[in-house]
C-alpha positions as CSV (number, residue, x, y, z in Angstrom):
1,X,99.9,198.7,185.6
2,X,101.9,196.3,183.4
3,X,105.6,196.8,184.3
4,X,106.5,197.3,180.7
5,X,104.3,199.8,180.5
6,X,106.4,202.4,181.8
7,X,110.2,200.7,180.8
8,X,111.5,203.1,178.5
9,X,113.8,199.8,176.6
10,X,110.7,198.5,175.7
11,X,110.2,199.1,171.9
12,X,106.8,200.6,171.2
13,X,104.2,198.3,168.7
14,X,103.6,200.2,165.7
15,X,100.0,200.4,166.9
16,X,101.3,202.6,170.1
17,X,103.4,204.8,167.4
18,X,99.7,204.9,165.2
19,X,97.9,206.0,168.5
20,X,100.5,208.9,169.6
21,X,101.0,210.4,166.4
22,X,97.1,210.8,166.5
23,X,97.3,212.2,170.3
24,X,99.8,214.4,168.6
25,X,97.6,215.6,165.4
26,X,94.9,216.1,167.3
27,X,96.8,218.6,170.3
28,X,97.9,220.4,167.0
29,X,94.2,221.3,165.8
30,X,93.4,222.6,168.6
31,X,96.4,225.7,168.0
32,X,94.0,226.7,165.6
33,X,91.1,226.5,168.0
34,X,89.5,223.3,167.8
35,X,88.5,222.7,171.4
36,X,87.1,219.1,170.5
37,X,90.7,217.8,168.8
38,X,92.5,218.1,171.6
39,X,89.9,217.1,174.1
40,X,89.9,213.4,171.7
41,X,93.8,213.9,172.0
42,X,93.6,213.7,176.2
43,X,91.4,210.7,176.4
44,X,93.5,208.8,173.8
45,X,96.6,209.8,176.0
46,X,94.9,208.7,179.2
47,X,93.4,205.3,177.7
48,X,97.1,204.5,176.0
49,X,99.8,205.8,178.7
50,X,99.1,202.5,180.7
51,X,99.0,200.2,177.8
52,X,101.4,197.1,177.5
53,X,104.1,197.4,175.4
54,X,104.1,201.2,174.9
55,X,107.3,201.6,176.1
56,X,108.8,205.3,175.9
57,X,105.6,206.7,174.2
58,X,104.7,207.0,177.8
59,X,106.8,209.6,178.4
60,X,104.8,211.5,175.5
61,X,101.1,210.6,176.3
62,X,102.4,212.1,179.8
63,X,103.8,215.3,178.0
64,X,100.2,215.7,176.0
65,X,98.0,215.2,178.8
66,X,100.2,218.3,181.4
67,X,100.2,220.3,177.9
68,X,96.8,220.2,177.3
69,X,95.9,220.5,181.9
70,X,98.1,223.6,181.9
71,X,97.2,225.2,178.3
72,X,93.6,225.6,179.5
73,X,94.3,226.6,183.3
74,X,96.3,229.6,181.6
75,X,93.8,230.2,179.1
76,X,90.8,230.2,181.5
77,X,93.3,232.6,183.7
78,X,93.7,234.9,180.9
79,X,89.7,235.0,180.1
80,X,89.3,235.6,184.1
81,X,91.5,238.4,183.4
82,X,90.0,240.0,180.6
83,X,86.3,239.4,182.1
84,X,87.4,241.0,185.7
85,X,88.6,244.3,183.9
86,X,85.2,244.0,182.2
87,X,83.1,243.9,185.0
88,X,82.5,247.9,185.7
89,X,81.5,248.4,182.3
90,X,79.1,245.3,182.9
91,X,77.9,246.0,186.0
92,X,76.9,249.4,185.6
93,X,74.8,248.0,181.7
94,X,73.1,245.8,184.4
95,X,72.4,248.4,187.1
96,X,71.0,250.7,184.2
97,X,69.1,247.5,182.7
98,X,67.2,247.0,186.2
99,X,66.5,250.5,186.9
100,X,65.0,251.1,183.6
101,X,63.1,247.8,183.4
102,X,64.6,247.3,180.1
103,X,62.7,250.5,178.9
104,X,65.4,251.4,176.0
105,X,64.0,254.7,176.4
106,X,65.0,255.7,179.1
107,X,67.7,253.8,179.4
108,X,71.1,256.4,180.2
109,X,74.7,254.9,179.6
110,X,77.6,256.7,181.5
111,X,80.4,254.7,181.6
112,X,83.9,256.6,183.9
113,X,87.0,257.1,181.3
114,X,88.6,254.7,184.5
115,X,86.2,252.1,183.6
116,X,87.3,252.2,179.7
117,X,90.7,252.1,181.0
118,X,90.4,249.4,183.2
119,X,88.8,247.0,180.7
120,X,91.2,248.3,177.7
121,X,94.5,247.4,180.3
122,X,93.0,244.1,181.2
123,X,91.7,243.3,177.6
124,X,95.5,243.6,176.4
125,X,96.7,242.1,179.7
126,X,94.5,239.1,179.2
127,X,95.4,239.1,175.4
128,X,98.5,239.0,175.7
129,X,98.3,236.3,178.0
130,X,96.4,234.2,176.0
131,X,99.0,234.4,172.6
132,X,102.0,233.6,174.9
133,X,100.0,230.4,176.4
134,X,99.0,230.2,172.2
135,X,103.1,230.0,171.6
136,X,103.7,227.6,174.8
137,X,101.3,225.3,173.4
138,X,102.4,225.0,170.3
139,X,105.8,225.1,171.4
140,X,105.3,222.1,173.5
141,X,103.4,220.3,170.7
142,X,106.2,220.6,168.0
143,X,109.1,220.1,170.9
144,X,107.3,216.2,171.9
145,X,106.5,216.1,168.5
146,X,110.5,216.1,167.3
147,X,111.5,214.0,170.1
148,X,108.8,211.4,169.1
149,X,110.2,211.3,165.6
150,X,113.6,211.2,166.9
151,X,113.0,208.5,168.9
152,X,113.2,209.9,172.4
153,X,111.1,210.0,175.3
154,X,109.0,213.3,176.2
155,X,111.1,215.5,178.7
């Protein structure tokens, strides 16, 4: 790794400022829920942290790539979530799918009031889970996003 790679003195080319504001731009579409943005958005960070000259921007291809690591931990957490409270109410559509040979016919649907209940809690459990990791993203995207236009490394 270049040694003035990671010197935060070193002034960044305006090349490494093109390249971050991209990492940035693309981070922000995917708040809106364009997986393949942000997925562009880590590689560029990954390819450009190490690069000579880039100075402080470091810091910020750092910041982009533990956004975007922890963003979809927490989101696949959430969807775990949501999917476990789902699972009685799946389970039991299976059961009566294999008893019944997938006769529609005789297919009979009893669902327990504590199997809607459980899905419902863990269906707003996991939803709210997933806007509060929603606001942390884009929290974290605008909060590098400042610094980088103020000048400043990532935190």
């Amino acid at each position: 790794m270049p040694t003035d790679a990671i010197a935060p003195d070193t002034e960044p080319s305006s090349a490494e400022w093109s390249w971050i504001s991209v990492a940035y731009a693309l981070q922000a579409i995917g708040v809106f829920g364009f997986l393949l943005g942000p997925l562009i958005g880590l590689v560029i960070s990954y390819v450009r942290r190490d690069a000579e000259g880039v100075g402080f921007i470091a810091s910020h291809h750092n910041w982009l790539i533990r956004t975007f690591w922890w963003t979809l931990l927490w989101y696949l957490l959430c969807v775990a979530v949501i999917l476990a409270g789902a699972w009685p109410i799946i389970s039991e559509i299976a059961h009566e799918a294999i008893r019944t040979g997938g006769h529609a016919h005789e297919f009979r649907f009893g669902i327990a009031w504590d199997a809607i209940f459980a899905t419902v809690g863990a269906a707003m459990a996991g939803g709210l889970g997933i806007l509060v990791v929603w606001i942390w993203n884009l929290y974290r995207i605008v909060r590098g996003g400042l610094r980088l236009a103020d000048g400043r490394p990532a935190p």
